[in-house]
C-alpha positions as a Markdown table, in Angstrom:
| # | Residue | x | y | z |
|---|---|---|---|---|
| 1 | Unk | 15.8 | -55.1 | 121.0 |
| 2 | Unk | 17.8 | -52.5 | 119.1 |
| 3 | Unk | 18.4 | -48.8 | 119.6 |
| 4 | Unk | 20.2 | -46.0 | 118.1 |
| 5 | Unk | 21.6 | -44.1 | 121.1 |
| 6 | Unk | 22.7 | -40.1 | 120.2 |
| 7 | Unk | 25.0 | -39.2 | 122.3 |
| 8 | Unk | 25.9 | -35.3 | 122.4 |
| 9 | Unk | 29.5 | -34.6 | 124.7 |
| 10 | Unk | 31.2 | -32.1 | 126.2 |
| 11 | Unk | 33.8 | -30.2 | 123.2 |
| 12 | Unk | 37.0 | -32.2 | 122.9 |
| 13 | Unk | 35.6 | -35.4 | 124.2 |
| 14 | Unk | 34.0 | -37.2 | 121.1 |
| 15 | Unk | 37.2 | -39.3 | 120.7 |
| 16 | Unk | 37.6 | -40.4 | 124.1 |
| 17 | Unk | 34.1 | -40.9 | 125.0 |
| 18 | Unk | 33.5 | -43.0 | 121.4 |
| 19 | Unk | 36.0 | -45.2 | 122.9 |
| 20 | Unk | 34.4 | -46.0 | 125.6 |
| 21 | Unk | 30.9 | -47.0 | 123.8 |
| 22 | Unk | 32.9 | -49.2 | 121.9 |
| 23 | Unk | 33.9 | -51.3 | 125.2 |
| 24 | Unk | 30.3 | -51.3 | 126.3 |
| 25 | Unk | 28.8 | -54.8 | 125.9 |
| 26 | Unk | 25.2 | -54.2 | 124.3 |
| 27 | Unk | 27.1 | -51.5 | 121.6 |
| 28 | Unk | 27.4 | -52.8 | 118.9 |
| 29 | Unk | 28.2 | -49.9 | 116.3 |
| 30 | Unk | 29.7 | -46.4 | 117.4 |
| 31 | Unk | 29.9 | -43.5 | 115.0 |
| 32 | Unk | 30.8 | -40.3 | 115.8 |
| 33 | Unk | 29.7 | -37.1 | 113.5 |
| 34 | Unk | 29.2 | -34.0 | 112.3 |
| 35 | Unk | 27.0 | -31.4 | 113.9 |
| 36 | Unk | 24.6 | -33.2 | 116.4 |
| 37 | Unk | 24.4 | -35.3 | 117.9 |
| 38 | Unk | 28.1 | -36.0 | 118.3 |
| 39 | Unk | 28.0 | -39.5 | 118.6 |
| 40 | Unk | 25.6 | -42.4 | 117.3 |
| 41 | Unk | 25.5 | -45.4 | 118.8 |
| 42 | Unk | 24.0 | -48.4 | 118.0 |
| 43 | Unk | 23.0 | -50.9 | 121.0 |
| 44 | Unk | 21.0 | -54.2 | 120.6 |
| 45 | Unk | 20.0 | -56.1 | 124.1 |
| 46 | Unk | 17.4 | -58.6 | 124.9 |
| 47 | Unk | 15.4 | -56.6 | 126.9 |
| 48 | Unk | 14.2 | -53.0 | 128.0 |
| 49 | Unk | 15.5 | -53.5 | 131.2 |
| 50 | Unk | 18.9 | -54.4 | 129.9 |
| 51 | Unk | 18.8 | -50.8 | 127.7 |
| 52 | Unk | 17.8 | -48.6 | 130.3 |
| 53 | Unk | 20.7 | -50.1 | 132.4 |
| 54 | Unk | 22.7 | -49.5 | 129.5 |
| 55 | Unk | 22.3 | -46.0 | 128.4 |
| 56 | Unk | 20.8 | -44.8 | 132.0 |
| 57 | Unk | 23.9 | -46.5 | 134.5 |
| 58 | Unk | 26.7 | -46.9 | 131.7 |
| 59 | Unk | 26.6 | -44.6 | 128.6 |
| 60 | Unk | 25.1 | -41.3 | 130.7 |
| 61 | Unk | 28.0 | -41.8 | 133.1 |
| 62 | Unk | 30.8 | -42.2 | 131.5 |
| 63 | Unk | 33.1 | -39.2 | 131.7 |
| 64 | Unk | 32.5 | -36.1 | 129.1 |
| 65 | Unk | 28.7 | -37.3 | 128.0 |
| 66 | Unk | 26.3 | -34.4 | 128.4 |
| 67 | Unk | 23.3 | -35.8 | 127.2 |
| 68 | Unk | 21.9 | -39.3 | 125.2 |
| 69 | Unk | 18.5 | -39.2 | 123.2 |
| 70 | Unk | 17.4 | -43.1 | 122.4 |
| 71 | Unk | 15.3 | -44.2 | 120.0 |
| 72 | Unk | 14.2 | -47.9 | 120.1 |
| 73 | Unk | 13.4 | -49.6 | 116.6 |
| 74 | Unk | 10.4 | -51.4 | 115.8 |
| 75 | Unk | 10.2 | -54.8 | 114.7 |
């Protein structure tokens, strides 16, 4: 299963925070840009229940995220 994860952050944080995507296992791309979100991420698991652990228990609490917005691919 693949997502792209937006991931909007507190001002001054989109280096630091796009960092520590990248060390997540399950992220596989990390992008930070322009205007919003700040960050896109790009996550592939093998299960729903491996994403929501993902983005709900690791991504949202990582220091300086405000808020994620995930969108799932189809197949």
């Amino acid at each position: 299963m693949r997502a792209y994860v937006f991931v909007n952050v507190k001002a001054g944080k989109t280096k630091e925070v796009a960092a520590r995507l990248r060390e997540l296992e399950g992220v596989t791309a990390v992008d930070p840009c322009w205007g919003t979100p700040d960050i896109i991420a790009v996550v592939s698991v093998k299960t729903e229940r491996a994403l929501n652990d993902l983005v709900l228990n690791r991504m949202q609490k990582l220091p300086g995220v405000e808020h994620t917005d995930t969108h799932i691919t189809l197949d």
